[in-house]
N, C-alpha and C positions, 0 to 999 in steps of 0.2 A: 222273559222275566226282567231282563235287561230294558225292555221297552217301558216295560210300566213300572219298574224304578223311576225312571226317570220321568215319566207321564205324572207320578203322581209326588215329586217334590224331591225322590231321592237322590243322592249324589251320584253319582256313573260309576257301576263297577269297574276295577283294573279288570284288564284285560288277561291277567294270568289266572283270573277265577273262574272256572267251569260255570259254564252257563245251563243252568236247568234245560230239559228238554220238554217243549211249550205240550199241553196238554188241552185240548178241544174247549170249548166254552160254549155255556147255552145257547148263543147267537148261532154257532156251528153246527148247531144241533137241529134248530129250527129252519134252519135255512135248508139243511137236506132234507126235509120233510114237504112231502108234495101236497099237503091237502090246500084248503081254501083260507084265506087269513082270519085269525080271532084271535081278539085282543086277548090279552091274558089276564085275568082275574087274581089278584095277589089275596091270599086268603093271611093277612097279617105277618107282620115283618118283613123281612128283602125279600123279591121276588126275582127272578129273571129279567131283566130289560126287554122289551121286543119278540120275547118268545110265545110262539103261536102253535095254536092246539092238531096236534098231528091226527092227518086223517087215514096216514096208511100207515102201516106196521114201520117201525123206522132200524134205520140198518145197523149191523151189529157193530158195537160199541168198545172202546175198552177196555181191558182190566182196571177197573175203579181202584180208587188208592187205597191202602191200606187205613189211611187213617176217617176211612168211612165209618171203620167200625167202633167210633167212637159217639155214634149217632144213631138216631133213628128214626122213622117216618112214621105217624100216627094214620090211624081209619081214614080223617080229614084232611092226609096231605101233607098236614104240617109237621117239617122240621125240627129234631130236637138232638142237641147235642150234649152228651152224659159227662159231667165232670170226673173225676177220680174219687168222689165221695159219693157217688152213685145218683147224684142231682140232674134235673134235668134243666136243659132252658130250649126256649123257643127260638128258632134263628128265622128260620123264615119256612117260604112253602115253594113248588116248583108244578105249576099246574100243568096239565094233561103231558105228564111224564111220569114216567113208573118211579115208586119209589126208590130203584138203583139208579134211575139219570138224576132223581134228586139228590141220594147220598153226593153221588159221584159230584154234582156242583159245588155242594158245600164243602164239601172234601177239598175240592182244587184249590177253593177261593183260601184253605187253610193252609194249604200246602207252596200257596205261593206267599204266603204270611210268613213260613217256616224256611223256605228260598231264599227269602230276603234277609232272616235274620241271622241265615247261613252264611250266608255272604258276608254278614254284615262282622258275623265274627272272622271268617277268614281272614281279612280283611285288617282287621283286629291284630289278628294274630301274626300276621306276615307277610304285611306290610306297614310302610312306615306312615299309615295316617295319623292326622295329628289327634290329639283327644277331643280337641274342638271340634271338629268334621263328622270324629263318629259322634260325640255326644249328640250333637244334632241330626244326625240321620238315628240313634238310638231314641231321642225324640221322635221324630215322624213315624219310626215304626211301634214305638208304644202308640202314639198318637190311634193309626190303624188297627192296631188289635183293640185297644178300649173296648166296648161292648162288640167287635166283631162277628157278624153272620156268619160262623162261618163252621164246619164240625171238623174234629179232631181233637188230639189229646194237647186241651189249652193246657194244662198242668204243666206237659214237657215247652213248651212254647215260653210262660213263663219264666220257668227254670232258666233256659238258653237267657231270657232279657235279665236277668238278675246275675245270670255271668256277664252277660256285657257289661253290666251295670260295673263289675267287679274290676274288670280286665279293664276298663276306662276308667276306671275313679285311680287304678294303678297304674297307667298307662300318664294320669293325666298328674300326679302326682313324683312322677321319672322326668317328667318335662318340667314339671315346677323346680325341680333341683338342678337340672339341666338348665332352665335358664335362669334360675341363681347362679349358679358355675359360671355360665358365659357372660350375664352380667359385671362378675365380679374381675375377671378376666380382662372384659372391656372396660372398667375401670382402671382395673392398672394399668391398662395399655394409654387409656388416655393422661393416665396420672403418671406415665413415662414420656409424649408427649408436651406436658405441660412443665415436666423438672426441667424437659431440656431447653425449652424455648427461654427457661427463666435461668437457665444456665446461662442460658447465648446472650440475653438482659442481661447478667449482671458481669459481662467479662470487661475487662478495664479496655477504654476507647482504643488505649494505645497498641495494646496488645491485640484486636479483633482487626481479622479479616474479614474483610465489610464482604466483599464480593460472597464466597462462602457463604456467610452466616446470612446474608440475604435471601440467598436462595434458597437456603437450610431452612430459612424461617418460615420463608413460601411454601417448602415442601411440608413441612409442618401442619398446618392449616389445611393443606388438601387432606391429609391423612387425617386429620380432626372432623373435618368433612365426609372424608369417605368411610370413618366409622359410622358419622350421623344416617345416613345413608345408608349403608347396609350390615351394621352391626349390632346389638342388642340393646333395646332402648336401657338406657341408665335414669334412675329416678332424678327426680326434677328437682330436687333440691341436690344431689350430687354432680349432675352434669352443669347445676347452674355454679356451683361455685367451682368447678376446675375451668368451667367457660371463664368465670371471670378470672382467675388467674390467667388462663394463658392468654386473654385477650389484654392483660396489664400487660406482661411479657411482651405483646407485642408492639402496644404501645409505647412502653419503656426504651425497648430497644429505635423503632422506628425513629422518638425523639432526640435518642444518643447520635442515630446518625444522619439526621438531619444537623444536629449542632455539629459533628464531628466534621462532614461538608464545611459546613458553611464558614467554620473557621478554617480547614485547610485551604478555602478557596481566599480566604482573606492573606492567612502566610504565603499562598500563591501570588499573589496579587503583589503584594511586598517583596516577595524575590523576584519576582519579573522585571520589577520597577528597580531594582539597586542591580541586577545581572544586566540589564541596560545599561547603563550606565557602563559599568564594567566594560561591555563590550564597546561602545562607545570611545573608551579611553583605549583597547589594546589596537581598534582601527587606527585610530590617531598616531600609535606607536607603530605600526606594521612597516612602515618607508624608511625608520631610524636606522643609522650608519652607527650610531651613538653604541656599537656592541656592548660593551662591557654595562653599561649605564641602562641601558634599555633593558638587557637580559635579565637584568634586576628588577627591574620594576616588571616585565611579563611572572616574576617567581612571586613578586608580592597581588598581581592578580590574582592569577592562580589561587593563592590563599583567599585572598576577598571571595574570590567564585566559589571557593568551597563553604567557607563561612556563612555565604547568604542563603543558603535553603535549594528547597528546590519549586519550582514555579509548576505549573501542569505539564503533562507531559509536552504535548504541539510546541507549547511556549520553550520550555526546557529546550528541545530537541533544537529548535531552530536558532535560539538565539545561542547554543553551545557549537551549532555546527559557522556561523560567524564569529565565535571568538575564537575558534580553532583557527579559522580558515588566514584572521588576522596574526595569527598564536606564528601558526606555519609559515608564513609569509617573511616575515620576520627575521623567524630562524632560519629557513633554507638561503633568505642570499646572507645572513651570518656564516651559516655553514659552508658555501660556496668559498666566500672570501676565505675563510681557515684554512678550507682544500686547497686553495691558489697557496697560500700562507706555509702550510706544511710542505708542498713540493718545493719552496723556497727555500723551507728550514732543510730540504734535506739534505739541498748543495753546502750551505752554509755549515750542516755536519763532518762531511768531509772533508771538509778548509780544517777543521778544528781538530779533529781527530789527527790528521796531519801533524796539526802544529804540538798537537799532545805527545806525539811521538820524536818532534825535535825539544820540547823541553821538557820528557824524562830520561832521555840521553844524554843533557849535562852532567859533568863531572861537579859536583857542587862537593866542595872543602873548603879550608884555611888558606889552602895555597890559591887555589883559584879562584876566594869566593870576588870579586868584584867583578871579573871577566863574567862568571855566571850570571851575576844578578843583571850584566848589561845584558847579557845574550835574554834571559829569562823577559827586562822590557821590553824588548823586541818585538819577542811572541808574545808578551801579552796586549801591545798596539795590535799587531794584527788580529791577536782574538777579538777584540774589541769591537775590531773594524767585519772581522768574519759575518757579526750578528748574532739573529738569532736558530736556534736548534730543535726540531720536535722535542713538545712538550715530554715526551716520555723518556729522553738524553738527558733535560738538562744537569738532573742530581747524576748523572753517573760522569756526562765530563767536567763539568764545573767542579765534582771530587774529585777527581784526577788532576787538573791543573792545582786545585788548591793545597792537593799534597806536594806538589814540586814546590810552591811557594814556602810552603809550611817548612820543608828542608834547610833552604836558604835563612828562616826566622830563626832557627836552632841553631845555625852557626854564628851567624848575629851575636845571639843571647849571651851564646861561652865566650865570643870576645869580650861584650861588654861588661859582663860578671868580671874578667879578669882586669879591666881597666879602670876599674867604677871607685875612683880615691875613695868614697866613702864605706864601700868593705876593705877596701888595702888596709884604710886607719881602723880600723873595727881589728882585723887581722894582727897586724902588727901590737894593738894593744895585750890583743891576747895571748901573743906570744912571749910579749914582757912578763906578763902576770906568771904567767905557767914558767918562766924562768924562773924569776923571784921562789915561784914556790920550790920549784926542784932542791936550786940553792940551801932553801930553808930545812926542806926535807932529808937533805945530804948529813946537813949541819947537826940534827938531830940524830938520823942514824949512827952518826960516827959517837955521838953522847949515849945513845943507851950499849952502844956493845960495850964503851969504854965502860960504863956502869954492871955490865955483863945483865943487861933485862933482854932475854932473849924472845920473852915475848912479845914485848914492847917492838923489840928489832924485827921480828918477824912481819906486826903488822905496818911498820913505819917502811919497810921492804917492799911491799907489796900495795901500797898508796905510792912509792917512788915511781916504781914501774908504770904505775896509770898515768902519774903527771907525763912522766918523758914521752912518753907515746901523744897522748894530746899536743906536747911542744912538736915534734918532728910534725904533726899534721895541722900546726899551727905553719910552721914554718915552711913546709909543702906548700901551700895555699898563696904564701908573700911569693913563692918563685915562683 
């Protein structure tokens, strides 16, 4: 059955559908048949092909199908097969053969009509053919039944093509929503697709990573691709207009960073040409003795370098590892010499700290002070002369000695305060004054007691007592 599927336009059964078991054919029949050949004579409609008139009794035959008995053979031979309204028609004739080998033909030739549309429903039913495939093998098999020669119950034969018809028109109508669904599907996938490409266009220059979003964009495109390709066609007016969006997207972006290039390479170009320079000027200074003066002017490079951008990277790299290499140069025999410098300073701390300890041992007073301050010059010629102290001494002994001096200025001060004519006469004035007043005060107290104003007395008593105390430290002050 499988053979002549296919022999006569049908598509190939699956393999998991039971295959009829073949059933003999008029060819089969005539060919065991020993007599002498004659053609065969077709008494109207389909005949046999090639079947020749038996001369000897021919050997026992099948169980004929059951759907013989939907037919029957006339006086003349001929072929008829009974509808289910009790009508006849003529199918064909089956010459020098008994009426049973003619049922039995037109029997098979139905039953392998009724094979095929068994299959064709299994087929149908369970498995995933498309509705396209069957409808078309539903085709070719109406096609062959149309007026078919052939006997059996066409009634049921119909029936089965009117469920196919059914189960297909259903089958074919589950695919149509089905790919609506996947359509619509495959649209938002590409209208997710297309937001993001026109995300990654409209991100600010400043803020995109070129690298990334390059390659994000490339991957984009294949995926746009690899829906075209093998995912649900999208109608022609919806795929053309998210094509052209995302193909702006990608032109948009392309041209941002093409500009974005081509002006980094131009601010490159700019800092290459003034970081030149720069390095230029710190070789120039690399051999300076000049430390103080020079270290200065390497800090205001520095700044320049940082100021001026940055150039590509090659360029960066190379001309940052010569202004270091100048940078270094520089400072290491500065630093050298400071080393030499600070093992200097550190004898020279020990001279001093010495001498710190001969002059906070002076007796520094009134009695002494002239002996001290000559002893105090002394040590401060030799500090002088000592030099200089690591940087991280100098505030702790140059305190130290400057309180010993500081001592010496305080006693100074209290002589010159006591010898300075011009507080003595400040002094002395004020001692007059505050006499005068006592005098005046006395004068009065003696007038109110006489008058007996005790209150008067009370407070001219106690104004007495404030003068006198001012006088005695008026007069402290003159001695």
């Amino acid at each position: 059955m499988v053979a002549l599927a296919v022999e006569r336009g049908q598509p190939a059964v699956s393999e998991q559908t039971p295959k009829p078991v073949p059933t003999p054919s008029p060819a089969m029949f005539a060919a065991r048949k020993a007599a002498a050949p004659r053609p065969a004579q077709p008494e109207g409609g389909e005949t046999a092909a090639g079947a020749q008139a038996p001369t000897t009794a021919p050997p026992a035959l099948p169980q004929p199908s059951d759907s013989a008995r939907h037919g029957r053979v006339g006086e003349d031979g001929t072929v008829y097969v009974i509808a289910a309204d009790g009508s006849e028609r003529a199918v064909g004739s089956y010459p020098d053969a008994t009426p049973e080998e003619a049922l039995a033909y037109f029997a098979r030739k139905y039953d392998e009509l009724a094979a095929t549309a068994g299959l064709l429903a299994q087929r149908v039913a369970h498995t995933d053919v498309s509705a396209h495939d069957a409808r078309q093998s539903l085709a070719h098999l109406k096609e062959q039944i149309g007026d078919a020669h052939v006997v059996g119950d066409i009634a049921a034969l119909e029936a089965t093509v009117a469920s196919l018809e059914e189960a297909i028109a259903s089958r074919s109508a589950v695919e149509a929503e089905q790919r609506a669904a996947a359509k619509a599907e495959a649209a938002t996938q590409r209208e997710a697709l297309v937001a993001e490409a026109e995300t990654i266009a409209a991100t600010d220059p400043s803020a995109m990573q070129w690298k990334q979003a390059s390659a994000r964009v490339r991957e984009l495109l294949e995926e746009w691709k690899s829906h075209q390709r093998s995912g649900p066609r999208l109608d022609k007016d919806v795929e053309a207009q998210l094509w052209k969006r995302f193909s702006h997207a990608r032109t948009t972006f392309d041209k941002a960073r093409k500009a974005w290039f081509a002006r980094l390479d131009e601010e490159h170009g700019q800092a290459r040409s003034v970081k030149e320079k720069l390095v230029n000027e710190a070789e120039a200074l690399a051999g300076s003795t000049d430390w103080g003066a020079t270290a200065g002017a390497f800090k205001r490079l520095m700044q320049d370098w940082k100021r001026a951008g940055r150039a590509s990277r090659a360029d960066d790299d190379a001309l940052w590892q010569r202004f270091k290499a100048a940078q270094d140069s520089f400072f290491d025999a500065k630093d050298a010499v400071v080393a030499a410098e600070e093992a200097e300073y550190s004898e020279n701390l020990k001279v001093k700290e010495e001498l710190l300890a001969q002059a906070e041992a002076l007796t520094i007073d009134e009695a002494n002070l002239e002996s001290a301050k000559a002893e105090l010059r002394r040590i401060q010629d030799r500090w002088d002369a000592a030099g200089k102290v690591p940087r991280n001494d100098i505030r702790r002994v140059e305190g130290r000695l400057r309180a010993v001096e500081q001592q010496v200025r305080d006693i100074e001060d209290k002589q010159w305060r006591r010898s300075d004519p011009e507080l003595t006469a400040r002094a002395q004035s004020m001692a007059e004054q505050l006499e005068r007043q006592v005098q005046g005060l006395e004068s009065d107290l003696a007038a109110a007691r006489a008058a007996g104003e005790d209150k008067r007395v009370t407070a001219l008593e106690a104004e007495l007592a404030t003068k006198k105390l001012w006088l005695d430290s008026a007069r402290g002050s003159l001695s």
